[in-house]
N, C-alpha and C positions, 0 to 999 in steps of 0.2 A: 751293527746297530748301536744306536747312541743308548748310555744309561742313565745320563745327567738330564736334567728336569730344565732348562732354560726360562727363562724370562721370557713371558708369552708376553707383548706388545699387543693391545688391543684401543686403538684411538678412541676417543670419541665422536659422537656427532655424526654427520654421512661419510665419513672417514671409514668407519666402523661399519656401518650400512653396506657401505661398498666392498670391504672387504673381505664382509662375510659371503657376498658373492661371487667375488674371488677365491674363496675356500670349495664352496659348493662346485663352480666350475674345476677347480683342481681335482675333489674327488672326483665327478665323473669322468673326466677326460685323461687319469694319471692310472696307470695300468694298479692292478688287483697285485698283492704280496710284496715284498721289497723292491725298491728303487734308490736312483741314485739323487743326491739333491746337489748343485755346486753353489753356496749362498755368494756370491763376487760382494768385497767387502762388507761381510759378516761380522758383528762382535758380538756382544756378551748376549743379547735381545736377538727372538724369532718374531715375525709376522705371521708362519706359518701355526698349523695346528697339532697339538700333540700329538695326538694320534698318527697325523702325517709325519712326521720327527721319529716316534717310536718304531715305524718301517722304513726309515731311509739311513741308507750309508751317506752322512752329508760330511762335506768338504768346504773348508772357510778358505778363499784368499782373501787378507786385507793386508794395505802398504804400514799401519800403526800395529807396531810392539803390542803395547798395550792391549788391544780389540784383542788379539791371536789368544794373549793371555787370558784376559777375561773370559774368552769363549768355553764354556764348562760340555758342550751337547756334537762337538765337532769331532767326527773319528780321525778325519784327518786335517791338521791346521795348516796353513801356509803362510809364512810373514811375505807377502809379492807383491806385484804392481799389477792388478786385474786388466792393466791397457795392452799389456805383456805375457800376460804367466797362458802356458798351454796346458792342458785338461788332454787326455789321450782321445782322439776322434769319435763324435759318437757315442760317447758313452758314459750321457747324461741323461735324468729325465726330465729335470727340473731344475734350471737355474731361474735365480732371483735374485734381482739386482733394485734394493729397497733404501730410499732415498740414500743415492749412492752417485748415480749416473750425473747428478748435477755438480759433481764435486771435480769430473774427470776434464783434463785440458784436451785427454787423446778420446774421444766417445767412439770414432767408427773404430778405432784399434780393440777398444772391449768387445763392441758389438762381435767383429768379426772373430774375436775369441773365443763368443760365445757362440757363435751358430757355429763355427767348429764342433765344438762339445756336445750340442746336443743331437740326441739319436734322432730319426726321423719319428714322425710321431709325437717327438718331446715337445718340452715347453720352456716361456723364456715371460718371465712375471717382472715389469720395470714399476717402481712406484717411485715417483717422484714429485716436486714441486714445477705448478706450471710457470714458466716461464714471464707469460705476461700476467700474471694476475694482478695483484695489487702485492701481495704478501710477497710474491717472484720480485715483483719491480724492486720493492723496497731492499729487501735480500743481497740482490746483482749489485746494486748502487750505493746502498751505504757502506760503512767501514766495518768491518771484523768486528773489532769491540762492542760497537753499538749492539750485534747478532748477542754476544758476551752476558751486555746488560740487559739486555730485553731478556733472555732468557734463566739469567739468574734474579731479578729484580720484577719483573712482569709475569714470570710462570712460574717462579719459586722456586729454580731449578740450582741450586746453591753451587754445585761441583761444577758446572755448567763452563766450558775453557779449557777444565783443566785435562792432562795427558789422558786421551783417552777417551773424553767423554765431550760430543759437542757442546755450540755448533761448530763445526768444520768449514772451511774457506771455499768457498761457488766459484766457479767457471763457468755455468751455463752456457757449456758448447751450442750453437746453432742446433744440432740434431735432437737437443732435450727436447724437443717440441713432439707433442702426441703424433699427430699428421707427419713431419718426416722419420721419426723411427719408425713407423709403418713403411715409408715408402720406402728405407734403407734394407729393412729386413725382407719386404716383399724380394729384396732382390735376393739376398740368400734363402728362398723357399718358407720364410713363413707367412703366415694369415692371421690375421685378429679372430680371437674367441671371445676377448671382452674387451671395453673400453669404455670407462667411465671418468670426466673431469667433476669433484667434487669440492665443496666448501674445505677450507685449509680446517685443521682441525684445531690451530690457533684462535680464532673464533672461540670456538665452545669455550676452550682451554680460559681464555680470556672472561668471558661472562662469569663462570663461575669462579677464576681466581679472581678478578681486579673486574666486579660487576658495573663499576662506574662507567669505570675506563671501556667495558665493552660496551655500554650505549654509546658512547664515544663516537668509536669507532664505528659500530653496527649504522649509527646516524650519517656518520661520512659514506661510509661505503653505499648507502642508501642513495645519496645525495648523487656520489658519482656514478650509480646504475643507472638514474634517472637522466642526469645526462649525458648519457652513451643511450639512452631509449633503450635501455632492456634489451640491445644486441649483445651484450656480454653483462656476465654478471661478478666483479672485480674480487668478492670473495671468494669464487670457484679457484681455489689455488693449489688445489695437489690432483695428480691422477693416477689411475691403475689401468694399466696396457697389458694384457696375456695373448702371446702369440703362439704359435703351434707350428712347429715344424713339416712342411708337406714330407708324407710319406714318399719315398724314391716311387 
């Protein structure tokens, strides 16, 4: 069991909303007394909850030096390539794979690494950024740097580039999308227990660092809801996917 206390990541906004029901479904559905957690590129920050952490043997792969190091709460670390690295059959309970998956050029190669891993009955928690949102589109399409200064200069994120700390360079494989990682996994035996697409948490983040700048933005994004008629709603930019492995 881990003795180190992690940086508990708690968003704002229905980021946070949503997560917390992603907690609630974790405890009910993650067996009673120690477990195993696989975080697939994990660094220094949990999303999980402490009390979840203090009963799990958890295991970090990430491809960055750095993350492995920073990681203070990981009994076991692995500097590896999550597209790649094998976990021994089954004998997971809980992978999470936390805005991570959009980063991968190889998505079905993780996938299938991870339903490997986990036991039947287990669980497999993706959180990511949605692909078409607004906050997605822009992501995909702008340059690196731009992610750089938005997020040192707009969120106040100072360290923000440097080794180690994002943002990190997007691929958004085809399969980031909520509906086909469903359909990919259905084929190795899991089932959705939760699925929620929600406001990016940039948003909040934005109104209370740079409040101008989010009417701003709130006023555009308003703008473009209205004409898309409220079939999609362009803020909705991250989501949380928990699937469950069918028992044999």
């Amino acid at each position: 069991m881990s003795d180190a206390s992690p940086d508990i990541v708690c968003p704002p906004g229905e980021a946070g909303a949503s997560l917390a029901q992603v907690h609630a479904k974790l405890q009910a559905l993650l067996p009673a007394g120690d477990i195993t957690i696989y975080e697939a590129g994990g660094g220094a920050a949990s999303f999980l909850t402490p009390d979840l952490l203090r009963r799990a043997h958890i295991t970090v792969v990430d491809i960055d030096s750095t993350q492995i190091t920073n990681n203070r709460y990981a009994e076991t670390k692995i500097c590896g390539d999550i597209q790649a690295h094998r976990l021994p059959p089954e004998s997971i309970d809980l992978v999470t794979c936390y805005n991570v998956i959009e980063h991968l050029p190889d998505v079905p190669g993780a996938l299938d690494r991870f339903a490997e891993a986990v036991r039947p009955g287990g669980l497999l928690l993706i959180g990511a950024p949605h692909p078409f949102s607004l906050s997605g589109l822009v992501t995909k399409y702008s340059p690196h740097w731009f992610h750089v200064w938005f997020y040192r200069t707009i969120l106040g994120e100072k360290r923000a580039g440097t080794p180690g700390v994002g943002p990190f360079r997007v691929h958004y494989h085809p399969l980031v999308l909520p509906q086909r990682l469903e359909a990919y996994m259905a084929g190795h035996g899991f089932e959705t227990v939760y699925e929620r697409v929600y406001e990016s948490p940039r948003f909040p983040e934005m109104r209370t660092r740079r409040p101008v700048l989010g009417k701003v933005v709130d006023g555009i994004t308003d703008l473009m809801n209205l004409a898309l008629a409220h079939r999609a709603n362009v803020r909705d930019g991250d989501y949380h996917l928990l699937l469950r492995k069918r028992a044999a």
